[in-house]
N, C-alpha and C positions, 0 to 999 in steps of 0.2 A: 437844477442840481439835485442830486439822489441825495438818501439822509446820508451815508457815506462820506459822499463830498461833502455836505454843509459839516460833518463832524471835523472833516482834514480842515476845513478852513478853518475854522475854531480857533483849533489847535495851532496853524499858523500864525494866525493872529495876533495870540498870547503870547507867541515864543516869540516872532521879530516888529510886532506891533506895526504899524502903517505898512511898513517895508512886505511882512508878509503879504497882505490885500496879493499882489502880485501873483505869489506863489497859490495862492487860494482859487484864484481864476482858472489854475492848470488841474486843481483837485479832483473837478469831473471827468478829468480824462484819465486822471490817473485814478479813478477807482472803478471806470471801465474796463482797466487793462485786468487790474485785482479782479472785477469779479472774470474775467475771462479763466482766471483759474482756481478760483474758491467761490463757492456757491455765494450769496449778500441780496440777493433782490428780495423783494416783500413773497413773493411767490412761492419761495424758498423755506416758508412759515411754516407749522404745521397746520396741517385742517383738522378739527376736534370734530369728533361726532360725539350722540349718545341718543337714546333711545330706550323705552319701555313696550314689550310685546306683554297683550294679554294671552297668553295660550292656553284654550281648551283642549283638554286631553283626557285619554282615558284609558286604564291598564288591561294589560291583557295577560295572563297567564299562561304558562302550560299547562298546568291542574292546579287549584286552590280551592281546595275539601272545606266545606262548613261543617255540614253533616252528613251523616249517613244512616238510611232507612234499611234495614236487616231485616227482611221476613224470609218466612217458613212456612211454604206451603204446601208443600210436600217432608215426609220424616227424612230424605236423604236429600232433599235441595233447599240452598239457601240462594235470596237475591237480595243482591247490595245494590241499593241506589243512594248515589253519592250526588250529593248536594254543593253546589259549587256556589263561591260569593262575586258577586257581583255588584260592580263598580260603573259609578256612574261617570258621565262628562265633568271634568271638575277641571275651572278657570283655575290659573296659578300667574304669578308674575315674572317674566323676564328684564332684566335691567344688565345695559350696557354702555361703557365708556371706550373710545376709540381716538388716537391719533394715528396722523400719517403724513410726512413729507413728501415734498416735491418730487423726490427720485421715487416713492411709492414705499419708501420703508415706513412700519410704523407699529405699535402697540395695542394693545389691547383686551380688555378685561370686561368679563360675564358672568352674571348672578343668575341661579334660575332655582326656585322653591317650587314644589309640589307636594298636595297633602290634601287624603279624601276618606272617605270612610265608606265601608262595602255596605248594602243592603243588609238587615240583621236577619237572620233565618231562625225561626221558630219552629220545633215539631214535637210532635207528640206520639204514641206507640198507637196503632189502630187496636178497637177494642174487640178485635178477634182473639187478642192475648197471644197473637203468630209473630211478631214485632215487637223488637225493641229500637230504639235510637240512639247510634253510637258518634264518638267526637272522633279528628282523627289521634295517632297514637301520639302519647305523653308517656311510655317508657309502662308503669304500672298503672297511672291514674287511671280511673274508671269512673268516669261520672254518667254512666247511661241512663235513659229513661225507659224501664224495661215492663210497668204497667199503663195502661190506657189512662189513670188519673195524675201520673206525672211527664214532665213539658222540662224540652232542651234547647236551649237559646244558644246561639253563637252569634258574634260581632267581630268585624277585622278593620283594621286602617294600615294605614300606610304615607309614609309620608321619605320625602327625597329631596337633595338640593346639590347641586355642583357650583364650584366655582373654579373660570377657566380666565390663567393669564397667559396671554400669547404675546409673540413676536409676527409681523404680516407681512408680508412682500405682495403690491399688485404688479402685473406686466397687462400690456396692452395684447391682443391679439387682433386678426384681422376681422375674428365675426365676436368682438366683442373684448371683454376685461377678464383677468384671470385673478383671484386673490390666495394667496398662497398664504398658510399660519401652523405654527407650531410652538408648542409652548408645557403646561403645566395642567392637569386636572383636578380639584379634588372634589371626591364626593361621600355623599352620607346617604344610607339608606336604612332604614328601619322602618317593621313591621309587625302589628301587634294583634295577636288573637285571644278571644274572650268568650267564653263559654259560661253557664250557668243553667244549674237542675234546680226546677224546684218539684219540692212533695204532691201529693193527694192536698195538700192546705196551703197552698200554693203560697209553700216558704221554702227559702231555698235552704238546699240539701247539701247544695257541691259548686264548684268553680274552677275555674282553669283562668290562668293569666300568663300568657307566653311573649317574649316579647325579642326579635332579633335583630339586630345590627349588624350592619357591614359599613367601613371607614375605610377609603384607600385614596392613594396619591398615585399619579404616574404621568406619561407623555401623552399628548394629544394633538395630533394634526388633522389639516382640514383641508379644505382643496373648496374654492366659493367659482364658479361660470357665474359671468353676470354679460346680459345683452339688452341694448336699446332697443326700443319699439319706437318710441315717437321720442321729439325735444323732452316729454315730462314722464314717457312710461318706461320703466325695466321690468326686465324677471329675471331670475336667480334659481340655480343648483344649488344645493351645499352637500357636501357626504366629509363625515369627520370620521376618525378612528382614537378610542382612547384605550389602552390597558393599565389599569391603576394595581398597585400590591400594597395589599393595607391587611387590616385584621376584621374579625365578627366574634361576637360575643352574644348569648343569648341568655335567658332567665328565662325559670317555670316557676309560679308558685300557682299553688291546690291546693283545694281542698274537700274533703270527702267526708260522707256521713253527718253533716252540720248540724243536723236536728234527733242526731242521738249526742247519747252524755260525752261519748268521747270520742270525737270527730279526729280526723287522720289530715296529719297536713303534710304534705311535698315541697321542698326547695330543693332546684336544681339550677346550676349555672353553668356555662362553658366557656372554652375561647377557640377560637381558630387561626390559623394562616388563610391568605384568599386573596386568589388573582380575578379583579373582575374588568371583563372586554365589557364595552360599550362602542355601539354602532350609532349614528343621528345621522339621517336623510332629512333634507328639506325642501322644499321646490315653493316660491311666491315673487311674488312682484311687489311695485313699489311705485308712486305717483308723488312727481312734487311739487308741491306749492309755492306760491311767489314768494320772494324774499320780506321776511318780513322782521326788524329789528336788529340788522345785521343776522339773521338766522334759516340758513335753508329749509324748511322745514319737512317730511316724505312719509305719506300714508303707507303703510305695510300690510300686507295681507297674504296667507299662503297656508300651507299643509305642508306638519311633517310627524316623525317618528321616530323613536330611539329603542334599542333594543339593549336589555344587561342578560348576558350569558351566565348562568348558574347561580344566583342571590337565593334559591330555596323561594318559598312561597310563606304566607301569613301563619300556618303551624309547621312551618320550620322543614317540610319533606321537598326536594329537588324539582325546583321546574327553573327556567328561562319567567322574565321580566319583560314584557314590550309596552309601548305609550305610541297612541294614534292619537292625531289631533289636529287641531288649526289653529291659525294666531292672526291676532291684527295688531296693531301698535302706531307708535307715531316716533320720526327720528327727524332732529336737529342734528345740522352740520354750519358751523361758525368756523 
C-alpha cells in the first residue's frame, strides 16, 4: 500500500473503527485513481543539488594605463609609452543551491566573488633628463616624476561578485537535455587605483587614491545544452545574457608637494546612471560518482568567460571588462 493509502486507512479507521478495516482495503485503489490526476508519488519530490566550483580566472581589459614614459628625443617629438597593469590567474569561489521537480520545474540560486590585485609598476625618469613619468589623468593632479632621482609607483585591484536567483525549466531533447532559466542578477564591481612619488630622499612627495563602483540589478537568462557520453560522463554549453541598471560612484583623493611646508590636497567624488550588459559562455563536463550517503556526488571541470560592456578601467577612462578561465568543483544531488 503507498503512504497515501496507509494515511486513507488511518483515517478510516478512526472515524468507523473495526467496520472501517473494510473501507481501508479499497484505499489503494483509491489513491491510484487520485494520483491519476494530481501528481503524489515519491518521484514527484524535489531533487536538491548544490555545489562549489573553484574558478581560475583572469581580467582582461581594453586599456588599463599604470604608467606612462614621456621622452623627448627630438625638440618637436614626443614618445609616450604606456604601461599597462597586469593581472594575474586568480582562484575565486563559486557556490550554488538548486531544486527541481519531476515535471523539470525548479529554482535556483548562485554566488560567485572575485578579487585580485595587478602587478605594481615602478618607474623612474632615465638620466638623460629627456623623460619624465606621468600617471594617467586625475582632472589637475600632477604627481609626475620629472628628475632621474625621483620614482613613481602605481598599484590597482579589483574585485567583483554577482548573485543570481533564477526560475529553471529542463525539457528532454532527442541528442540530449536542454535547461532553460530566468530570473534576477545583481552585481557589484569596484576598482581601485594607487599611485605614489617619492623625492631624491626617497620620501614621498604625492599620492593618488581613485577608487570606482558600479552596483546594478536586472534580468538574466541563460540557455544550459547538456549531453551524455557514457552511464557517468556529460558535457555542457551554457551562454547566459544579463542587462542590470544600477548606479557608479567614484572618489579621488591626492595629494601633492608632501615634503614641502604646504602641500595641495584634492577631493573629488561623483555619481552616475549606468546600464551594464554582461555576457558568460561556458563549456565543461562532469563525471559521477557512486551513491554515497543517500548523495549523488559529480566532479566538474570546464572553461569559461564573461564579458562587462563599459565599467571604465582601474583610473576610471572607458574600456570593456573580460574574465578568461577554468573551474573544477564537486556537486551533490540528494
Amino acid at each position: 500500500m503507498k503512504p497515501l493509502g496507509i494515511a486513507i486507512a488511518f483515517a478510516l479507521l478512526f472515524i468507523h473503527g473495526p467496520s472501517g478495516l473494510a473501507l481501508a482495503m479499497q484505499s489503494d485503489s483509491l489513491q491510484t485513481e487520485l494520483c491519476s490526476e494530481v501528481s503524489c508519488s515519491e518521484s514527484d519530490a524535489f531533487v536538491w543539488s548544490s555545489g562549489l566550483d573553484i574558478v581560475l580566472a583572469k581580467p582582461f581589459y581594453g586599456r588599463n594605463p599604470s604608467l606612462l614614459r614621456v621622452s623627448q628625443p627630438q625638440s618637436q617629438q614626443f614618445v609616450i609609452d604606456q604601461q599597462e597593469f597586469d593581472f594575474d590567474f586568480t582562484s575565486s569561489p563559486r557556490v550554488w543551491i538548486a531544486g527541481e521537480s519531476a515535471s523539470g520545474v525548479g529554482v535556483r540560486a548562485t554566488w560567485w566573488q572575485y578579487a585580485s590585485e595587478a602587478e605594481p609598476v615602478s618607474m623612474a625618469p632615465a638620466a638623460n633628463g629627456f623623460e619624465r613619468i606621468e600617471h594617467p589623468l586625475f582632472g589637475d593632479v600632477d604627481i609626475s616624476a620629472i628628475t632621474p632621482t625621483e620614482r613613481l609607483s602605481a598599484a590597482a585591484s579589483l574585485e567583483v561578485y554577482w548573485v543570481d536567483l533564477e526560475i529553471t525549466r529542463r525539457a528532454k531533447l532527442g541528442i540530449g537535455e536542454i535547461l532553460l532559466s530566468g530570473g534576477l542578477r545583481f552585481a557589484s564591481l569596484e576598482q581601485h587605483y594607487q599611485a605614489e612619488q617619492l623625492n631624491a630622499n626617497a620620501l614621498k612627495s604625492g599620492e593618488i587614491d581613485y577608487v570606482n563602483r558600479v552596483r546594478g540589478i536586472g534580468p538574466t537568462i541563460s540557455v544550459t545544452w547538456m549531453r551524455q557520453i557514457t552511464n557517468r560522463w556529460n558535457w555542457e554549453a551554457m551562454g547566459r545574457g544579463s542587462l542590470l541598471a544600477g548606479e557608479g560612484d567614484e572618489r579621488l583623493d591626492a595629494a601633492e608637494d608632501l615634503d614641502f611646508i604646504n602641500p595641495q590636497y584634492t577631493t573629488r567624488t561623483g555619481g552616475r546612471e549606468q546600464l551594464l550588459p554582461i555576457a558568460d559562455l561556458r563549456l565543461g563536463t562532469a563525471y559521477a560518482l557512486r551513491r554515497f550517503l543517500g548523495i549523488d556526488p559529480l566532479l566538474r571541470a570546464g572553461w569559461e568567460t564573461s564579458w562587462f560592456g563599459d565599467v571604465s578601467n582601474c583610473s576610471g577612462s572607458a574600456s570593456d571588462l573580460g574574465f578568461l578561465g577554468f573551474y573544477t568543483g564537486i556537486e551533490g544531488r540528494w
